[in-house]
N, C-alpha and C positions, 0 to 999 in steps of 0.2 A: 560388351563390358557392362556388368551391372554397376547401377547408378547412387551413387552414397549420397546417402537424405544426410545431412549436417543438423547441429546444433546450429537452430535459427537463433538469433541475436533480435528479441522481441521487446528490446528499449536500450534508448541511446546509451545508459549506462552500466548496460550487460554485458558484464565480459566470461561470466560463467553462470550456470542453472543447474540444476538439482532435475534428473529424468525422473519423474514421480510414475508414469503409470504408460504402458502401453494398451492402447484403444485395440491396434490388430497385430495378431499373430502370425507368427514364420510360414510361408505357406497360403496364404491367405493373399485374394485379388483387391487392389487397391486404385481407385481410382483417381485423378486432381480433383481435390477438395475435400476428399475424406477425412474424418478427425484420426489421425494416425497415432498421437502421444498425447499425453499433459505432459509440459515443463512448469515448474517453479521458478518463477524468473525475479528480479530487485523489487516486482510492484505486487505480480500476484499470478496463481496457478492458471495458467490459458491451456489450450487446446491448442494445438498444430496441424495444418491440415496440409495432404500432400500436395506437391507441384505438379507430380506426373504418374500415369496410366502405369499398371505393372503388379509382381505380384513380391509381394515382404518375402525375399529368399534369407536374410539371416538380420538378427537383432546384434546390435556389436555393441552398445549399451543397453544393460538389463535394468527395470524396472527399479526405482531406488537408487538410482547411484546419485550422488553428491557432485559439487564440483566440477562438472560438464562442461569442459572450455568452449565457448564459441565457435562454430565454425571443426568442431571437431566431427568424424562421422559415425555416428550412432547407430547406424542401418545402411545395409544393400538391397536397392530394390532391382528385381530383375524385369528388364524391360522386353516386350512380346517378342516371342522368339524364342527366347533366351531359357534353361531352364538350369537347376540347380546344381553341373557342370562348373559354368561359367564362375561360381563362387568359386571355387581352386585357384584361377588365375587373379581374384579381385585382390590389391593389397587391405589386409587387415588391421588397422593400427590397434597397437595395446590399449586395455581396455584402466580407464581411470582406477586411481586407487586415494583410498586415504590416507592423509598423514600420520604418520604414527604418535600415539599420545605423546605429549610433553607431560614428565611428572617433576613437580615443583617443589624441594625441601625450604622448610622454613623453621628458621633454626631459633635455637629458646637460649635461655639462662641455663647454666648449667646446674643451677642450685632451682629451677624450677621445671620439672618433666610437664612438657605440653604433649596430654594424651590426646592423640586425632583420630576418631572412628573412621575406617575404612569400610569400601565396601568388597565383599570377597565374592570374585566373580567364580559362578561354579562352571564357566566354560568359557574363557577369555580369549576375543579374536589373538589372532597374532598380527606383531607391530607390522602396520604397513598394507593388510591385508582388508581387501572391500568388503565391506557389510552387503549383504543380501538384506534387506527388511522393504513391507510392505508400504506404502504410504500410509495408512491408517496405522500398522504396528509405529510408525516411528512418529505419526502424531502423536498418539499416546503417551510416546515416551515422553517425548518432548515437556508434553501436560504434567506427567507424574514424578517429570526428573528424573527418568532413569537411567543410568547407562548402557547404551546399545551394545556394548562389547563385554559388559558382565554377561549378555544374554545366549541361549543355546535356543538356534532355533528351529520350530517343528516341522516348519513347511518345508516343500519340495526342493532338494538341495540342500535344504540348512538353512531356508530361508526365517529371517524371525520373523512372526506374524503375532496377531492381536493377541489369542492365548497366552503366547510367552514373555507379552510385557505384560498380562493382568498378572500372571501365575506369578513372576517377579515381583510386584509391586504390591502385590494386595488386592483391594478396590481400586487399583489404578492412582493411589495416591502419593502424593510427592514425595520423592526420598529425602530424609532429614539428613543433615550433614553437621556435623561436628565442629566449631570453627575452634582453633588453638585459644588456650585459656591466656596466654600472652598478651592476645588481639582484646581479650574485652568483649567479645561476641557472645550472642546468644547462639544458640543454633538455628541454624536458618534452610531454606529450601533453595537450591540451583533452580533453573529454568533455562533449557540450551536455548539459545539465541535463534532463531531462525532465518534463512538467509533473507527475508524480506524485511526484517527487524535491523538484521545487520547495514542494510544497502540504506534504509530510514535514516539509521544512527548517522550515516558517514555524512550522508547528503547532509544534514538538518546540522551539522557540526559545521562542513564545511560553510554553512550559507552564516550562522553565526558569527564565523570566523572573521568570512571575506567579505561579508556585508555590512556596512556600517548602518546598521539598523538605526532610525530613530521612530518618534510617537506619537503621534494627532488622536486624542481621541475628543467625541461628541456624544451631546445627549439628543435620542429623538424622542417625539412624542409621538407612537402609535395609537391613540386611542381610535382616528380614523381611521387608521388600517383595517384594526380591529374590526370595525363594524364594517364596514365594507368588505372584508373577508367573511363575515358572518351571510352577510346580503347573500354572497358568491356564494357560499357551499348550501343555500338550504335550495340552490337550482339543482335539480334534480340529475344527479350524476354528475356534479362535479367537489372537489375536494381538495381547493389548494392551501397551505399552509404557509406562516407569516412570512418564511425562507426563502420559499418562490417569490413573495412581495420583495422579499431585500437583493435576489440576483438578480430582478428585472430591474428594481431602482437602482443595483451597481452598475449595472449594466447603460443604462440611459446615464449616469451621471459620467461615468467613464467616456461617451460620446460626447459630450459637452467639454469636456476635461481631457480630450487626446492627448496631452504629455504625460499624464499618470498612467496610461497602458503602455507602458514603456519595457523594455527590459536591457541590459550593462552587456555592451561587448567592449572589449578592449581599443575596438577602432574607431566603435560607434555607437550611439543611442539607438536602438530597434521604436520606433513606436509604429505600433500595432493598426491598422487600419479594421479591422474586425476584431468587436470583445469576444474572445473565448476563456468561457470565468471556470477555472477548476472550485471542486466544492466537495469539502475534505468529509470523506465518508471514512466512520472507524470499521474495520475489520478485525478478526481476529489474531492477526498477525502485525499488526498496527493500524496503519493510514494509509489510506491510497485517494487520491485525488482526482474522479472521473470529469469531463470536459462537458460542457455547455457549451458549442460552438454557435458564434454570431447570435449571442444571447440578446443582445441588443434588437432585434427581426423578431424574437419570439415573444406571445401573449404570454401569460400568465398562466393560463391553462395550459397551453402549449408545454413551458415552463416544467410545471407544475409534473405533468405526464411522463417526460424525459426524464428529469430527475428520480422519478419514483424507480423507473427502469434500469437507469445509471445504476443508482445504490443498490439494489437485486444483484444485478449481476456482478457490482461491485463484491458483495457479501461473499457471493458464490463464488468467485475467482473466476467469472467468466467474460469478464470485460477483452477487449478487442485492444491492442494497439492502439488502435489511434483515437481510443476512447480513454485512454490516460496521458498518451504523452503528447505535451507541447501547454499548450493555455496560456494566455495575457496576465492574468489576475485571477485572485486566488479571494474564499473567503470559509472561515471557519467558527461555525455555529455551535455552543454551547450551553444555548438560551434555556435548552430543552433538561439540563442539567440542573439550574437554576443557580447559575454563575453568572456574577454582576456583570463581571469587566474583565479582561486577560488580556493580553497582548501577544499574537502568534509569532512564529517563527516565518521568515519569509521564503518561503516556495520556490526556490533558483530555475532559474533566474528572471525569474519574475519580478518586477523592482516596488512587489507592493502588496500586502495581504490583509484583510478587513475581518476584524476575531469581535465579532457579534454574541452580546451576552444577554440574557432573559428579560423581558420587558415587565415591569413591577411595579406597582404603584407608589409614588412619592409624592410627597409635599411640593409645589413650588408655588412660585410666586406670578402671579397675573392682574396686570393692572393696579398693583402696589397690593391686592387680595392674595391671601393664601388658599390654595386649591390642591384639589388631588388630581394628576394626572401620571395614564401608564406610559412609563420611560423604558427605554431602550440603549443602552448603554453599548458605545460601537466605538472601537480603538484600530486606528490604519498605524500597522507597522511597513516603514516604507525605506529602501535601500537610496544612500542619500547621493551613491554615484548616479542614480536615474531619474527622480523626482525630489525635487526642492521644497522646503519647507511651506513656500507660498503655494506650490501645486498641488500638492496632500493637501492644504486648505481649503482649496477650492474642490477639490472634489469632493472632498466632505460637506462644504456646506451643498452645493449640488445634488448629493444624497439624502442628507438630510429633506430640503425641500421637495423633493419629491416624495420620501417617505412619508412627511406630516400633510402633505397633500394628493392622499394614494390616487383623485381621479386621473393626476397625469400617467401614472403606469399603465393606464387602460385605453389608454388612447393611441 
């Protein structure tokens, strides 16, 4: 009996993915470990690699498909022996399909005609019926606003491919849409939501929701750092930046302050024995949050070298499982922007996230004298079912002194 590869389920809250691309073809010897697919999963495009020895006898989800229930089987592999016979007797389950569009009237004055530009598709799927398109065709669209079902496509099957969203679109740019003159709208551009946009939106709502957010922020004085990171990088081959300085000193002050690595369950406080600090890298798709585990163990350089790798493969969508999901603490860096101060959203269920803004030079005051020194401006948003207002305290000043005292991070 050949063996159904499933839709793997590659984070806690994937209950469906998008088949973007198959690595090997029907036919084709496959071995455990081989990269068989990309999925598009709630955090970012991964690779899938097989469980077991055998050869791709049929693909049961075709490249491109949406929607992809968990746990559903996407492929039969035929295990030795076994040769392409055997698929007769495999049960096949239907293959996903899309929902059929919903179309929306929205109704005017009758003494005022709201004209709404349409767009006329010169070959319009039918309701219900699955799109064939490439993953590059349907990034595109995505980018240019197009609609995938206005489209006829050239590729093998009908499949749509990149030609047929330039040739629709232009240079590939965004469709303008027409808003009713009712609304008061300019005209504006759509941009379809993508599923890893969508699963950001839900989570970052829900943590707003059900977390009672409150706000400690401090001022630090980096001037030390500063120079002491300058001392660091002119050592030959090395390159760490002020970031790595701030998740090593989250990181140690967090050890000092074990009730702030805490995170909310309903029966019980979690506090974390090992810091694993997420650290919010942007992607094109939004945020994803790759892991520093037992960051608190690592140098600076150490630090410094992982991170750089983290966010690569972050970019690329090739981060690992268990290189995004889980972490203690969270922190997100906008310094680089030249943003004072912000306050983040808190990272569930994390019960704490540190939104670090550019270090700049200010006025203050020293010794009843005014002086200039570079400031750092660092605001902890923290869930109040897990850390109290006295513990965000404390870890903030714990931070802080280690930050305006950089030789303890090297120790």
């Amino acid at each position: 009996m050949p063996i159904q590869i499933l839709m793997p389920a590659l984070s806690p809250t994937m209950t469906e993915g998008n088949l973007t691309k198959w690595l090997k073809k029907e036919g084709e010897a496959v071995r455990a470990g081989d990269l068989i697919a990309e999925i598009e999963t709630d955090k970012a495009t991964m690779e899938v690699e097989a469980a077991d020895d055998g050869v791709l006898g049929k693909i049961l989800v075709p490249a491109g498909s949406e929607g992809v229930q968990v746990n559903t089987p996407i492929a039969l592999l035929l295990a030795e022996g076994e040769d392409r016979s055997a698929l007769s007797i495999a049960p096949v389950p239907s293959r996903p399909t899309l929902p059929a569009p919903v179309t929306k009237t929205v109704s005017a004055p009758a003494s005022t005609p709201v004209p709404v530009a349409a767009v006329a598709p010169s070959a319009v799927a039918a309701p219900g019926a699955r799109l064939a398109v490439s993953p590059l065709a349907r990034r595109l669209a995505q980018q240019a606003g197009v609609d995938l079902r206005s489209l006829r496509g050239s590729g093998p099957g009908g499949r749509i491919v990149k030609v047929d969203v330039e040739g629709r679109s232009g240079a590939v740019a965004p469709r303008a849409v027409s808003a009713p003159a009712a609304f008061g709208l300019p005209p504006y551009v759509e941009r379809p939501n993508s599923h890893i946009r969508k699963i950001v939106a839900r989570r970052l709502t829900e943590a707003k929701r059900d977390a009672p957010h409150f706000y400690l922020t401090i001022d630090c004085d980096i001037g030390s750092l500063n120079e002491v990171r300058r001392q660091m990088n002119e050592i030959e081959g090395m390159k760490v930046s002020v970031n790595d300085f701030i998740i090593r000193a989250a990181a140690l002050a967090l050890k000092q302050v074990p009730a702030a690595n805490a995170s909310w369950t309903e029966s019980a406080i979690r506090v974390y024995q090992s810091v694993d600090i997420s650290v919010a890298v942007a992607i094109p798709d939004g945020l994803i949050t790759p892991i520093l585990r037992a960051a608190e163990t690592k140098s600076i350089p150490a630090i410094s070298n992982e991170m750089k790798g983290l966010a690569e493969r972050a970019r690329a969508g090739k981060l690992k499982p268990e290189e995004f999901q889980g972490g203690t603490f969270s922190i997100s860096n906008l310094g680089m922007y030249g943003i004072r101060e912000f306050a983040a959203v808190i990272n569930p269920p994390q019960g704490a996230i540190l939104a670090v803004g550019a270090g700049e030079q200010r006025a203050v005051v020293r010794n009843g004298q005014l002086a200039v020194a570079t400031i750092m401006t660092c605001t902890l948003s923290v869930d109040h079912r897990v850390v109290d207002g006295a513990v965000g305290a404390e870890f903030l000043v714990a931070f802080k002194k280690l930050i305006e005292q950089p030789v303890r991070l090297l120790l």
